[in-house]
Each structure stands twice: as structure tokens, then as C-alpha cells.
VEXGU-129831 format. One line per field, with one value per residue (C-alpha): residue number from 1; z negated, x negated, y. Coordinates in nm, 3 decimals, decimal comma, padded with zeros to 5 digits. Each point is the difference from the previous one (the first is absolute). Layout:
BEGIN
n: c(NUM;...)
Z: c(Z;...)
X: c(X;...)
Y: c(Y;...)
REM end
This chain:
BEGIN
n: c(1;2;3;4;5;6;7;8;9;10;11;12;13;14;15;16;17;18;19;20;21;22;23;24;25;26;27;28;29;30;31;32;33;34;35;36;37;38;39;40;41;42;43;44;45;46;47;48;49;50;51;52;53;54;55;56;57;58;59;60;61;62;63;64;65;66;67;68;69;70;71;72;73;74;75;76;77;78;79;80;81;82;83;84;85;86;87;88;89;90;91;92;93;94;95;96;97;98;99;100;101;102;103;104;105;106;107;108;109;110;111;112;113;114;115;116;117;118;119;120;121;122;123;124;125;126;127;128;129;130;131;132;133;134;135;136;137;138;139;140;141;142;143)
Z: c(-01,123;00,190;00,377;00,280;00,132;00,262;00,369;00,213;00,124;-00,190;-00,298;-00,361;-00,061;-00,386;-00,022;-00,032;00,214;-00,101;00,206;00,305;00,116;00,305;-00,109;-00,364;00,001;-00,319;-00,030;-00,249;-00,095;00,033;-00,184;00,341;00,312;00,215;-00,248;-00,035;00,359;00,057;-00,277;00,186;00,363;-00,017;-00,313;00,025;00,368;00,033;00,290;-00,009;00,181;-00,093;-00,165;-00,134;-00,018;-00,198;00,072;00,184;-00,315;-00,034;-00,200;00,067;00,213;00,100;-00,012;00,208;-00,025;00,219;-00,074;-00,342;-00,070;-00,278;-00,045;-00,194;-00,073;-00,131;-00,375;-00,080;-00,363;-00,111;-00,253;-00,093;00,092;-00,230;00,051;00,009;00,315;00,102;-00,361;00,007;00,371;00,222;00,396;00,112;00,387;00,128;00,303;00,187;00,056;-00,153;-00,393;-00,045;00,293;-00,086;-00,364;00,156;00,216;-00,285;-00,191;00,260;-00,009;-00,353;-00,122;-00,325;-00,038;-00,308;00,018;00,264;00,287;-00,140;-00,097;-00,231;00,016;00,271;00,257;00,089;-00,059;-00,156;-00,177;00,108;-00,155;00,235;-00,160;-00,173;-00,198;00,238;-00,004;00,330;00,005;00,330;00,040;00,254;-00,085;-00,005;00,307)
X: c(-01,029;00,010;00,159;-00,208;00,103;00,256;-00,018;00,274;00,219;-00,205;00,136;-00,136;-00,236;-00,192;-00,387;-00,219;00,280;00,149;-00,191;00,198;-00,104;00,096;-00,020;-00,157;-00,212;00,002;-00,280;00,009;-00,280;00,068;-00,147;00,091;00,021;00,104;00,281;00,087;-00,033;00,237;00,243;00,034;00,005;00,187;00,228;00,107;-00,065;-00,298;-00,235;-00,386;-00,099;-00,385;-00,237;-00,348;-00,235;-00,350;-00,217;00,301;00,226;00,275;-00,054;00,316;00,323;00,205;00,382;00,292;00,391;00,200;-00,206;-00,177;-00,326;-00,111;-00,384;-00,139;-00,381;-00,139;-00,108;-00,348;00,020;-00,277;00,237;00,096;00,194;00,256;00,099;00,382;00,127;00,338;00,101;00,241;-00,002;00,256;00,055;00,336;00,083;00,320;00,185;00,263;-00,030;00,232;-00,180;00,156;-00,142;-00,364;00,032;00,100;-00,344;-00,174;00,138;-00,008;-00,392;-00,039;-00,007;00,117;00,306;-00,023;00,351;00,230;00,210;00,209;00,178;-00,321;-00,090;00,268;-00,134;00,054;-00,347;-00,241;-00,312;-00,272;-00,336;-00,277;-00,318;-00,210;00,322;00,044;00,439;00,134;00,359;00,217;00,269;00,279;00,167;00,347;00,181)
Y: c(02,823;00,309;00,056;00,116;00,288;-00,091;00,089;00,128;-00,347;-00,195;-00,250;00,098;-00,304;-00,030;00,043;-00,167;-00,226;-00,335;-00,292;-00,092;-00,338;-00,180;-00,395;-00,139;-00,376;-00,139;-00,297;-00,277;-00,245;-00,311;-00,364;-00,189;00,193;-00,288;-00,039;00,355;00,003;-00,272;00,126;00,345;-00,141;-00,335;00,062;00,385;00,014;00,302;-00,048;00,009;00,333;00,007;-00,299;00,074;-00,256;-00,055;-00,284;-00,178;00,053;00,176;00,348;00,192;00,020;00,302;-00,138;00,199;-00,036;00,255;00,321;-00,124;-00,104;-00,172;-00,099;-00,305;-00,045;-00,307;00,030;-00,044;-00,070;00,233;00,153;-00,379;-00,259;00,004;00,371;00,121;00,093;00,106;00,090;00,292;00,063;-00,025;00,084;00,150;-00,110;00,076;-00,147;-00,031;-00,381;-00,280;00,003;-00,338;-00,099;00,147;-00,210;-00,303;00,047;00,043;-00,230;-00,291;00,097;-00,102;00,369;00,139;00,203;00,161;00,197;-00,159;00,170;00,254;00,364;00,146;00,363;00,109;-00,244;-00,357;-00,132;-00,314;00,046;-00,279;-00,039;-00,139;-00,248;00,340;00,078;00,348;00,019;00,178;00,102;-00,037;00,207;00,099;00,350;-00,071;00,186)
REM end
């Protein structure tokens, strides 16, 4: 890469420059969107910020928690029912709630813990898996 040339005060930045972005919204498709829906909401504790709606059915969902979003659109099988999803993706949130707390939720829900509360990676975390097979990983950083 080569520098632009700098201007006086200014910080030496790379060009063409790095991307900068302000938030990131991943999206997963889902078999069961009233599932996933409920998985997300009732077992992990996100809120439903935006629904979308086709013929009186639900098509899609935009899910918050704190500053987050995370969106979930209904599957329409075209590329088969029996598809993989979730396989080798996982979601990193992290927190500064009770984790124990957050898997007992979760678990209380009838959700999966794949890796229970513990010391993994330099965090206290769990790793959950919700109904597609999608893993998200809760952390708090250790103060």
C-alpha cells in the first residue's frame, strides 16, 4: 500500500483507506421464524425492533440487545429444505451482565448450551446454539 501524502496536523492514514464502519447486522435464515424468534427474545433476552410481514406471515424480524442488532428472515426453501445452516458460524457478544445468569435464562428456556459458563479464551463466557444450528458466544471481559 502506499501513504497519501500527509497534510500539515493531519494523522498519516493508508490509501485506498481501511473501511471504518459504525455498527455491522449480521442476518441468519431461519427454518422457523417464530421459533428463532422466540429463541432470541424469550431465551437470550433480545427485543423485536422491526417485523416484516407478507400476506399476514411473518418474513423477517430485526432483533436488538443493548446496541446490537441481529436480523432473522424466514427461509423459503428454494435452495431446499434440508440445507445446512449455522455450520461453522459463530456470533461473539460481549457483556457486562451476570453470564451465569444469561445461561440460566437460556437454559430455563429449553435452549442448548453447547459449552457451559466458564474461563475460555480470556473471558468468562457460554457458547449456546439456537434451533438453525447458528452458535453465539457471550462473554464478559474480565475487569
Amino acid at each position: 500500500m502506499t501513504a497519501k501524502p500527509k497534510s500539515e496536523g493531519q494523522s498519516k492514514r493508508q490509501y485506498p483507506e481501511s473501511l471504518r464502519l459504525r455498527s455491522i447486522s449480521p442476518s441468519f435464515t431461519v427454518n422457523d421464524i417464530e421459533r428463532s424468534v422466540a429463541w432470541y427474545r424469550d431465551g437470550l433476552g433480545f427485543f423485536v425492533s422491526e417485523r416484516w410481514e407478507e400476506g399476514g406471515r411473518l418474513q423477517g424480524v430485526m432483533l436488538k440487545a443493548g446496541t446490537c442488532h441481529l436480523g432473522l428472515s424466514q427461509d423459503d426453501f428454494s435452495k431446499g429444505r434440508d440445507r445446512p445452516k449455522g455450520v461453522g458460524f459463530r456470533i461473539w457478544g460481549e457483556t457486562t451482565q451476570d453470564i451465569d445468569a444469561l445461561a440460566e435464562r437460556l437454559r430455563a428456556f429449553g435452549g442448548t448450551i453447547v459449552e457451559e459458563p466458564g474461563d475460555h479464551w480470556d473471558t468468562y463466557s457460554f457458547t449456546a446454539q439456537d434451533p438453525d444450528g447458528f452458535r453465539i458466544t457471550i462473554t464478559a471481559t474480565r475487569t
